[in-house]
N, C-alpha and C positions, 0 to 999 in steps of 0.2 A: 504494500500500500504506500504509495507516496506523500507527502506531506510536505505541504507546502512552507515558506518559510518564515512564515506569519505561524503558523503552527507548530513548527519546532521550536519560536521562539516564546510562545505563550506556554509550551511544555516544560523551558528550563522555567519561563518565573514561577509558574506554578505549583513546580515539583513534581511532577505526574510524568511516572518513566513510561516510554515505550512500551515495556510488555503490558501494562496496565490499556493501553490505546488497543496493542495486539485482539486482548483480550475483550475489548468494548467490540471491536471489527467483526470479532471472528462471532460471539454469542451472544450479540447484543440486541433489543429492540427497536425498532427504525418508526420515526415519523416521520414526514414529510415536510418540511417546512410554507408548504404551495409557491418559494420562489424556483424549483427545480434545484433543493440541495433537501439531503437527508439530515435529520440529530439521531443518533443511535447512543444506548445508553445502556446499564446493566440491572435489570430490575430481579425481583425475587425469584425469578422462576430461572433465568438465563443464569446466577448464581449457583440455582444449586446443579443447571446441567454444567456450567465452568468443572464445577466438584465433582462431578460424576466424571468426565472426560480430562478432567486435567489433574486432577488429586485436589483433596480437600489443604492440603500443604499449602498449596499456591493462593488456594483463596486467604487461607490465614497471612499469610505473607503479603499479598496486595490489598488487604483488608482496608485500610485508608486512602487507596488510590481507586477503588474499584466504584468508586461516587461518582467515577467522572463522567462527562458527556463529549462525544467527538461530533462535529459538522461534516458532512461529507459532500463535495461538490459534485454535481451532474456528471463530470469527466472520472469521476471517482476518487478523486484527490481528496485529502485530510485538509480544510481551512483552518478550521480553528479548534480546538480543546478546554475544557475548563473542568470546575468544580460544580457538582451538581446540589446547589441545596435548596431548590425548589422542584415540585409536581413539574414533568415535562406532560403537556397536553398533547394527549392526542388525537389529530381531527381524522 
């Protein structure tokens, strides 16, 4: 997955490694923003399959990064990344 460099750099301010994005990528739930970009995010259910297919190790270990939210552009690029501490709506 690519990432753009507006997103590699909101990753260092924010602390939020890589495998934690990986892991939002790979098991994560997708809304659609309606401007043709996705927010994917890790809610209760994509957690416990992380732990079923990845080991429960890793969720303990990403435990404080696994809040996060990635932006996914139409071309499939990573725009932006953050901390998730509100309801993401989904329409």
């Amino acid at each position: 997955m690519e990432l753009t460099r507006h997103a590699r750099l909101r990753m260092q301010q924010r602390g939020i490694p890589r495998q934690a994005i990986d892991y939002v990528l790979a098991y994560g739930r997708v809304s659609h923003d309606h401007h043709g970009a996705r927010v994917m995010w890790l809610d209760k259910r994509s957690r416990a399959r992380l732990g079923r297919e990845a080991g429960r190790q890793v969720v303990r270990q990403l435990d404080k990064h696994l809040d996060t939210y990635a932006v996914v552009g139409g071309d499939g690029a990573v725009l932006t990344v953050g901390h998730r501490y509100q309801r993401i709506r989904r329409h």
